[in-house]
C-alpha positions in Angstrom: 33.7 -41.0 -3.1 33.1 -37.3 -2.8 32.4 -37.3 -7.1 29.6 -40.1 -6.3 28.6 -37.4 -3.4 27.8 -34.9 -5.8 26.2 -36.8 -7.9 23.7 -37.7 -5.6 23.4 -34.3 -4.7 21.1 -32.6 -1.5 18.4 -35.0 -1.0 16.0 -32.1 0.5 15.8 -30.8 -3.0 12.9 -31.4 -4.6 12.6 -34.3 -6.8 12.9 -33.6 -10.3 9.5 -35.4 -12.1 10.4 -38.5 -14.6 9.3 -37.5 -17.4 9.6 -38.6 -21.7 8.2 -35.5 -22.6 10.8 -33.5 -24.8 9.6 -30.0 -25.5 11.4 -29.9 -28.7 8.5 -32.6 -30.1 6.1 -30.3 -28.9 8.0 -26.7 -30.0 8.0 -28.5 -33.7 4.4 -27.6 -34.3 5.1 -23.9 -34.0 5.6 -23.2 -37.6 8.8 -21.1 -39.0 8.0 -17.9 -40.6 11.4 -17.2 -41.7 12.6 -17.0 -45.0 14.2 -20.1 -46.0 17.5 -18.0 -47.6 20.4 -17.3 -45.1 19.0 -19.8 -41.9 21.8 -20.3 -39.3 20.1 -21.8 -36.4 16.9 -24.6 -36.5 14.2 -22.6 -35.1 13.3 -25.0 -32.7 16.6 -24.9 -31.5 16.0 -21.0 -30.8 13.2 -21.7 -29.1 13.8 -24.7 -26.9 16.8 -22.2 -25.7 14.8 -19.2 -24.9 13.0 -21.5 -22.3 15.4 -23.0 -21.1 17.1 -19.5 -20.0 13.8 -18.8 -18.9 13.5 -21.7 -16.8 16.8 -20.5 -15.3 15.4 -17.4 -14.8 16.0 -15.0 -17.6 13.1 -12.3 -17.2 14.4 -10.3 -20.8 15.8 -10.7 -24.0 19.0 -9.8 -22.6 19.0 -11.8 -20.0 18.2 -15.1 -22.1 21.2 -14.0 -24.9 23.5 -13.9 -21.7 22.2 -17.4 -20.6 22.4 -19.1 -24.5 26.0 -17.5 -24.8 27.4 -18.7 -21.9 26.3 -22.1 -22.3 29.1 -24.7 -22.8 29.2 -26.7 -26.1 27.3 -29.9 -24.9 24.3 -28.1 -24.0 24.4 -26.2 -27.2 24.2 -29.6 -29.1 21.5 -30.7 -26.5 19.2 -27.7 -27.4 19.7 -28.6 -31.2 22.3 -26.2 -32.4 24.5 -27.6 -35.3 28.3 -27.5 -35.0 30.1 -25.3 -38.0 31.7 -27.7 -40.5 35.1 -26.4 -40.4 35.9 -26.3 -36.8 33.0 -28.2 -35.4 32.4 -26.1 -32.5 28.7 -24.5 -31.9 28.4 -20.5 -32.3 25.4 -19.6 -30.2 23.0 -17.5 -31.5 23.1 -13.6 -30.8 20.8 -11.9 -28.6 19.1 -10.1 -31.5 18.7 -13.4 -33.0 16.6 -14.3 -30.5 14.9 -11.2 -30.5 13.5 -11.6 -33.7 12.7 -14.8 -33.6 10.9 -14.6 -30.5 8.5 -11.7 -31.8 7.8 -13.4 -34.7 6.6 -16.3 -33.4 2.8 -17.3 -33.2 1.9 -16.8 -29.8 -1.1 -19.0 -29.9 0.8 -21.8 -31.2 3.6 -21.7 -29.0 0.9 -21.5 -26.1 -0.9 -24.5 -27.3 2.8 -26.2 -27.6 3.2 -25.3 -23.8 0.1 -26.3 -22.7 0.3 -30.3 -24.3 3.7 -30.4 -22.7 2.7 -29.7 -19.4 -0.4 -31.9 -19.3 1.9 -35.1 -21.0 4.6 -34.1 -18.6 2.4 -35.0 -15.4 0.1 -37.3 -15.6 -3.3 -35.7 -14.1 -3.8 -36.4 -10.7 -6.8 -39.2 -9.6 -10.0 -37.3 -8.7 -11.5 -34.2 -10.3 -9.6 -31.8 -12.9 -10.4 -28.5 -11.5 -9.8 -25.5 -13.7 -9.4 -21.8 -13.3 -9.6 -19.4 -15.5 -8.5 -15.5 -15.6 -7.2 -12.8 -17.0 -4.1 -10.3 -16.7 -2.9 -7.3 -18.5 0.4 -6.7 -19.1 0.9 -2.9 -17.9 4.7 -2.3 -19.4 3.7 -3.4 -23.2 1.3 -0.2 -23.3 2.3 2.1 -26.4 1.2 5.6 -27.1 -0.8 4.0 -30.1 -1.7 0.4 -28.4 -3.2 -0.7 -25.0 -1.8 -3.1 -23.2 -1.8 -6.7 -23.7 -4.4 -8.3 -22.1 -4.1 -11.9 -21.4 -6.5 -15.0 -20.3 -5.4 -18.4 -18.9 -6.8 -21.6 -17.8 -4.9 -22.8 -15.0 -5.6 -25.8 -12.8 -5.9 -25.7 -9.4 -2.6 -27.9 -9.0 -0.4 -24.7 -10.8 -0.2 -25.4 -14.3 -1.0 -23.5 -17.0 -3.4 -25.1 -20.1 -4.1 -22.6 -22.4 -3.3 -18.9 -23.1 -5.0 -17.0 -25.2 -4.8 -12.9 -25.9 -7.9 -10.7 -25.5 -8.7 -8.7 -28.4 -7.5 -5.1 -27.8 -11.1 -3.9 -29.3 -13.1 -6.5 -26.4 -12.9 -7.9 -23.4 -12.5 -11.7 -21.9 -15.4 -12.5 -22.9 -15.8 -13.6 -26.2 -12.1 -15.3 -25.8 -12.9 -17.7 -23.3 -14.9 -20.3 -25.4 -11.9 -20.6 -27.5 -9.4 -20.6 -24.7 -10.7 -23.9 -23.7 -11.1 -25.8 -26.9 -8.1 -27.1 -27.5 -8.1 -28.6 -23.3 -9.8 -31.8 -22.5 -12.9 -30.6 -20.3 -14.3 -33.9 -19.5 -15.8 -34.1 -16.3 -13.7 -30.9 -15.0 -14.9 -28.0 -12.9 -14.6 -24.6 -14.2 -14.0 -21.6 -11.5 -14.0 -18.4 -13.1 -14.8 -14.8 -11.6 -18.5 -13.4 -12.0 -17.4 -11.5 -16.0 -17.4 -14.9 -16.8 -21.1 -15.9 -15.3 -22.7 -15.9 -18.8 -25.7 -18.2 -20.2 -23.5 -18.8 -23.4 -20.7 -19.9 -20.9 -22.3 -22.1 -19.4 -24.2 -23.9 -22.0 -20.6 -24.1 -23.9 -19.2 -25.7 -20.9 -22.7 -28.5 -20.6 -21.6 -29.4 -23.9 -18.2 -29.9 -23.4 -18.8 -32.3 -20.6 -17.9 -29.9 -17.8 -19.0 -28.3 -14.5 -19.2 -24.4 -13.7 -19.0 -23.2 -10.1 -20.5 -19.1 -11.6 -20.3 -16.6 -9.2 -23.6 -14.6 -9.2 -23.0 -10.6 -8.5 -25.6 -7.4 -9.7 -24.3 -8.1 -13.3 -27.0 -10.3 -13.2 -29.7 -8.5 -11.0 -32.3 -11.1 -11.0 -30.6 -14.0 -10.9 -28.6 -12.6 -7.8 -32.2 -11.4 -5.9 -33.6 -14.8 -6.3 -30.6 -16.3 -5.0 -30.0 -14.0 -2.3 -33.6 -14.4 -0.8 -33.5 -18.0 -0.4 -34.3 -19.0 3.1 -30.7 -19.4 4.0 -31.3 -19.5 7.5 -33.5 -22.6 7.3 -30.7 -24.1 5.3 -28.3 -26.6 7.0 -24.5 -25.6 7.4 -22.3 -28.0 4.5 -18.8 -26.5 5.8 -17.2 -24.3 8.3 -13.8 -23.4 8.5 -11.5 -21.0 10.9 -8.3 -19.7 10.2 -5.7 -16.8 10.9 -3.8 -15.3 8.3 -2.2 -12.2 7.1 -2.9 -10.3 10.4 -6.4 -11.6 11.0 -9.0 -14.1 12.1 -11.0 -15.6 9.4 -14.3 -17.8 9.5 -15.4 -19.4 6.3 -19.4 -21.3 6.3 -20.8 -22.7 3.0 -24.4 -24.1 2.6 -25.6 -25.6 -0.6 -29.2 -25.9 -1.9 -30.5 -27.9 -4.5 -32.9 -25.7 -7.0 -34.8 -27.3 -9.6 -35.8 -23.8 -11.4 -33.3 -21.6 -11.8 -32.8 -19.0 -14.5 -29.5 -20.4 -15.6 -28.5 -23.0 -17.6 -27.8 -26.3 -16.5 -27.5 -25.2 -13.0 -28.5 -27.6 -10.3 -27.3 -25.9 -6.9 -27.2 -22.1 -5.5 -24.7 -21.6 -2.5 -23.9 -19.0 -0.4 -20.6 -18.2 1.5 -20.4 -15.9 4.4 -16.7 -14.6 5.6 -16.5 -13.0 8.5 -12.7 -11.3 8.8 -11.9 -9.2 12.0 -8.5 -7.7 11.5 -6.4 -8.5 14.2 -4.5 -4.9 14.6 -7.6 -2.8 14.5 -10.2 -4.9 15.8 -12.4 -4.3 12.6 -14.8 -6.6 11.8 -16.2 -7.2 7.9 -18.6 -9.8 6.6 -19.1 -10.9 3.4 -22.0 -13.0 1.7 -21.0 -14.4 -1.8 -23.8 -16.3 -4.2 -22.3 -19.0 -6.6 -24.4 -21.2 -8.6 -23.5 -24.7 -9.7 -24.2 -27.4 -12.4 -22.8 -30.2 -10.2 -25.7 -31.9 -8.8 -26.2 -32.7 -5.0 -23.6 -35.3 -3.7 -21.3 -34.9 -6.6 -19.2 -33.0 -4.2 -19.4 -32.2 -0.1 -18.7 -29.3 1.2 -15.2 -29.1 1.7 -14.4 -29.9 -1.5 -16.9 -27.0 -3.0 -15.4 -24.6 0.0 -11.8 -25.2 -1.5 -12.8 -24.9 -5.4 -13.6 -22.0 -4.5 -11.0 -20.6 -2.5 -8.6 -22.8 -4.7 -9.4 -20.3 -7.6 -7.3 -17.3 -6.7 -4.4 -19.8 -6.8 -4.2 -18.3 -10.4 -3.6 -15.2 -8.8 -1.2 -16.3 -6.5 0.8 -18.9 -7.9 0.4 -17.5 -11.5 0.2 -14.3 -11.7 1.8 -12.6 -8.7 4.9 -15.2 -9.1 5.2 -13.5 -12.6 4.7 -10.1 -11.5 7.3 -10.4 -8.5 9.8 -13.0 -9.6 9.7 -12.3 -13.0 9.1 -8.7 -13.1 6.3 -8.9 -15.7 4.5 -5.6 -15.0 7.8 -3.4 -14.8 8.8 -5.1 -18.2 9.4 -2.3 -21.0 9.0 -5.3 -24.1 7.2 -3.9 -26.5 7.8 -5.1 -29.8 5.5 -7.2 -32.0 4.5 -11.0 -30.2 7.1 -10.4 -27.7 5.0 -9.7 -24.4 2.7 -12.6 -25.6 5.6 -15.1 -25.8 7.7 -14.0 -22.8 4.4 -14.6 -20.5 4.2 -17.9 -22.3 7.6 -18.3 -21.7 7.0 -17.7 -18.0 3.9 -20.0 -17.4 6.2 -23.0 -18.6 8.7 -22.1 -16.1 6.3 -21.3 -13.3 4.2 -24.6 -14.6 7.9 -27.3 -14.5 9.3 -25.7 -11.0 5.7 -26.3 -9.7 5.0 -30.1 -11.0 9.0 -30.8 -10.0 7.8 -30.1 -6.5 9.1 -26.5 -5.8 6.9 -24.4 -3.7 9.0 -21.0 -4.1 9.8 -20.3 -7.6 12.1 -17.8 -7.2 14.4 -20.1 -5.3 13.8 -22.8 -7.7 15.2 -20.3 -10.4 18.4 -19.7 -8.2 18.8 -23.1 -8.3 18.3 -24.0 -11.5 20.7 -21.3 -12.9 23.5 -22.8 -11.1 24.0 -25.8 -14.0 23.5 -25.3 -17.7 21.6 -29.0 -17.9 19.4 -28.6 -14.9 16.8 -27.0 -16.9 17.8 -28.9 -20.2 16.8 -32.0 -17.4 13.4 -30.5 -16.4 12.6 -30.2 -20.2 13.3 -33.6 -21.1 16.5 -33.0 -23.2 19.3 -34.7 -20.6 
């Protein structure tokens, strides 16, 4: 009785999601670059084990070798290792194995590998695919000859990550965020970004895709933003209202929405303004702020609570993306440096962050604690078990 016990195990965990997705199908597309002479280890094996530890919550190189090499023998043989000939038993791989595999790998590839996991792990939810999208540098992979990484990342509102791309060192987001979302089915989606991204190409790219924007509109676009800003707001009926405390103050949230039929951007079909009053509970300060956001969704496509929480709903990349990698993971205090290995140890991260989320878990770092405590719990989450 008590072995059936433990199997069933502490029904207020979070249910792990059902799932015939195996990552290993997926990690097969991200080519090899190794020279064929003197291979030990099948490179997917490598990397299906690197995010497994991960998953566990290995935040280095280190940290992962420690995971692979305490692993017993049957999980070696689930992650794809091959058993020496002689004594049939599996020799994990090194730590500086992994090393150099991981910063050889193609980072967009192995982002694009992540990505198609995650969206055939769970199926997409029924109503509207909202999608953010953002960017973060990684401060600890600055050199004295190279800047820091800088990364963007479509994210939907649910948690998961769909696509990672790096910024060229030279640029900015800009010019990277029509090929971030090519390879991600756009189809009726909503795209939030923040105002960088409120560009005519943008938005024409995104009218062809078969998607929505929600732009905000700020002085990068000086007349777009006056012409906005002096609409007879006053005049114009109240959509949503919304009061709240949080984070030592009181908060009150109003959206209205107006239709516009000539408006100097394209596609665009609806201005709105949002007006946030915050008084500060310790202080007594009080601050308003009026924010202008433009739309392609035409009137009645959405009401105004669901527009109020797109909107809101886009700093979840901030929250449940990148702070969770920052603080759990330890990403800006990080000190890798070498080659693809920031690019892939953020990818690495967005897959865990992306499973613990769909399985249900609302703190990550606890979901790593508990993950670490079995070898085939994350081998489980990833389809292998």
């Amino acid at each position: 009785m008590p072995s059936y016990l433990r199997k069933l195990g502490d029904a207020s965990d979070p249910v792990p999601l059902e799932t015939a997705a195996d990552l290993r199908s997926y990690l097969a597309a991200v080519s090899d670059p190794r020279a064929r002479r003197g291979i030990r280890h099948p490179w997917a094996a490598l990397l299906t084990a690197a995010a497994a530890a991960v998953l566990a919550g290995a935040a280095s190189i280190t940290a992962i070798g420690e995971w692979v090499a305490d692993a017993p023998q049957r999980v070696l043989s689930l992650l794809g290792f091959r058993p020496d000939p002689l004594t049939g038993l599996i020799r994990p791989p090194h730590a500086t194995t992994i090393r150099l595999v991981l910063a050889a790998v193609d980072g967009d590839a192995l982002d694009r590998a992540i990505g198609d996991f995650l969206q055939e792990r769970k199926a997409p939810a029924s109503g509207r695919k909202v999608i953010a999208v953002d960017g973060k540098t990684l401060r600890g992979s600055r050199t004295a000859r190279r800047p820091a990484i800088a990364l963007i990342a479509a994210m939907t509102h649910s948690g998961h990550v769909l696509a990672q791309r790096q910024v060229d060192g030279k640029s900015n987001e800009i010019p990277a965020f029509a090929p971030l979302l090519d390879g991600v089915d756009l189809t009726g989606a909503v795209i939030t970004a923040d105002a960088l991204h409120t560009q005519h190409d943008h938005a024409t790219y995104l009218h062809k895709r078969g998607a929505h924007y929600l732009a905000v509109i700020k002085r990068n676009h000086p007349g777009l933003h006056e012409k906005v800003r002096r609409l007879p707001w006053r005049d114009v009926r109240l959509d949503h209202y919304e009061r709240g405390r949080g984070h030592h103050r009181d908060e009150v949230r109003r959206l209205k929405t107006a239709a516009f039929a000539h408006l100097d951007y394209p596609h665009a079909r609806q201005a709105l303004q949002v007006v946030r009053w915050r008084r500060d509970l310790g202080t007594g300060k009080l601050s308003i702020e009026r924010v202008y956001l433009v739309t392609s969704l035409p009137p009645g496509a959405a009401d105004g609570s669901e527009l109020a929480a797109w909107i809101r709903g886009h700093w979840r990349i901030e929250n449940q993306l990148h702070h969770v990698r920052d603080r759990t993971f330890h990403e800006d205090a990080s000190k890798i440096r070498t080659r693809h290995l920031p690019r892939v140890m953020a990818g690495l991260r967005n897959l865990a962050v992306g499973v613990h989320r769909q399985d249900g878990h609302i703190n990550i770092a606890a979901a790593l604690r508990h993950t670490a405590r079995d070898h085939l719990r994350p081998l489980t989450a990833l389809g292998l078990a």
